[in-house]
N, C-alpha and C positions, 0 to 999 in steps of 0.2 A: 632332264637330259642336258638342257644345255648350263644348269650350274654346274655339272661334273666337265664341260666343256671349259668354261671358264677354270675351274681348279687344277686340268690338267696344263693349263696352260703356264699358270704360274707356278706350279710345282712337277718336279717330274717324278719317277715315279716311289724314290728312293728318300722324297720327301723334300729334296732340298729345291729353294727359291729359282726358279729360272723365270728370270724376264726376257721378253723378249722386244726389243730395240723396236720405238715405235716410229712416224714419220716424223715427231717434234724430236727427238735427238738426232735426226742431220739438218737441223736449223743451223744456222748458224749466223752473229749480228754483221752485218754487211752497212755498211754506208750508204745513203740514196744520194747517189751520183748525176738524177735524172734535174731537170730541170725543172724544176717546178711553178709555172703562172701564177702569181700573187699579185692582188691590187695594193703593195706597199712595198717596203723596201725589204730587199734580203741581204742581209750582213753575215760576214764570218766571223764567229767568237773566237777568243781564246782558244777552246778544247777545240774549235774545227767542228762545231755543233753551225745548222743554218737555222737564223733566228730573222724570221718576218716581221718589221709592223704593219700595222694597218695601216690605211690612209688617211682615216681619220684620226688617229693617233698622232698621224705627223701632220696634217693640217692644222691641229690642235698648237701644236710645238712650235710651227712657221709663224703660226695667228696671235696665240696668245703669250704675253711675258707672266707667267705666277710670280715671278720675283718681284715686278714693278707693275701690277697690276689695279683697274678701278675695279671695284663693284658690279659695274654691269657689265667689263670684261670679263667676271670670272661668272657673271651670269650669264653669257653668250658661248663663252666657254662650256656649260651647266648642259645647255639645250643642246648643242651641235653632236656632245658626248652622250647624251639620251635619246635624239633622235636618232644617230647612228647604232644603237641598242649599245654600246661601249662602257655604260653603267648602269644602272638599276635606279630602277624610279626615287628608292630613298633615299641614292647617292645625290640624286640631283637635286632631289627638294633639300638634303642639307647643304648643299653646294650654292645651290641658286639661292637661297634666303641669306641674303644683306641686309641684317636692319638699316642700313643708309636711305637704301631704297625704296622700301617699305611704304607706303601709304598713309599708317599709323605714325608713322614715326612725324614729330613735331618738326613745324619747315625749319627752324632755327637749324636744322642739324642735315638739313637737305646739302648744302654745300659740300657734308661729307661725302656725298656719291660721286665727286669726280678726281679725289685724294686716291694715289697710288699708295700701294703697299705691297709689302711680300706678303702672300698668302699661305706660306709655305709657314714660314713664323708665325703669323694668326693661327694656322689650324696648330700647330705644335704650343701654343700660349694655350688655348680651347682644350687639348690635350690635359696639358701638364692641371688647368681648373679644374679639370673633371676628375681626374686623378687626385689631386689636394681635397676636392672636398667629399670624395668619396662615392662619384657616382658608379654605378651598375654597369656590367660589363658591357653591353649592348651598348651605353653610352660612350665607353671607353673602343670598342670598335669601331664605331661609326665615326669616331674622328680620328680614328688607326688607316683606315679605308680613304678618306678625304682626302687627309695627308699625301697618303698613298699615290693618292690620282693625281694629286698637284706635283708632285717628286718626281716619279713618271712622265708629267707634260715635259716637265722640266729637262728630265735629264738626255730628251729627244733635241733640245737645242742644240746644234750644231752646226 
């Protein structure tokens, strides 16, 4: 009984298609005009879209330079962006491992951990290596995503 319910609904009786207009076709896209509480900043785009950051995103950007960066700035950098949950654990561990810093690594080479550098070039050199010698996509993302994150701190400077 009630499939012939449903068939008469969509057909009437002469055979032909009758829909019948549900609550999702008087939707209609509207703008949220409301105000929205956010613990970061909200910015108007180009399109007139409202585009959030976090807080930790911009303390990130205030705190740290990726361009002129040491070692254990972008490993301070590493934690505050994993403890805030803002990247995933294996972003951090590839992020936070500076061999300068390292334990292993020979003290002759210890001096390097206090040498600035852009980081943004490191990870696009890391790139471009993995790429030349052919490593595996997963390799080839995990320094897409790095990058990523340092471009990002970056482009919060302002």
């Amino acid at each position: 009984m009630s499939v012939n319910i449903v068939q008469n609904e969509v057909r009437d009786f002469s055979g032909n298609e009758v829909l019948k207009p549900t609550s999702q076709d008087n939707l209609s896209v509207s703008e949220n005009k409301s105000d929205q509480k956010s613990s970061g900043t909200t910015a108007q785009s180009a399109a007139g879209d409202r585009v959030s950051v976090s807080e930790v995103w911009e303390k990130a950007a205030r705190d740290f330079d990726v361009r002129h960066a040491t070692p254990r700035d972008i490993i301070a950098l590493s934690r505050t962006l994993y403890k805030a949950a803002a990247i995933t654990y294996d972003d951090h561990i590839n992020l936070s491992f500076q061999p300068e810093d390292n334990a292993d690594t020979p003290t002759e080479s210890k001096p390097f951990s206090h040498d600035r550098k852009d980081y943004i070039s490191v990870w696009q050199n890391k790139l471009d290596n993995v790429v030349r010698s052919g490593g595996d996509r997963t390799q080839i993302e995990e320094s897409q995503r790095i990058q990523a994150i340092l471009i990002y701190v970056d482009s919060l400077k302002g």
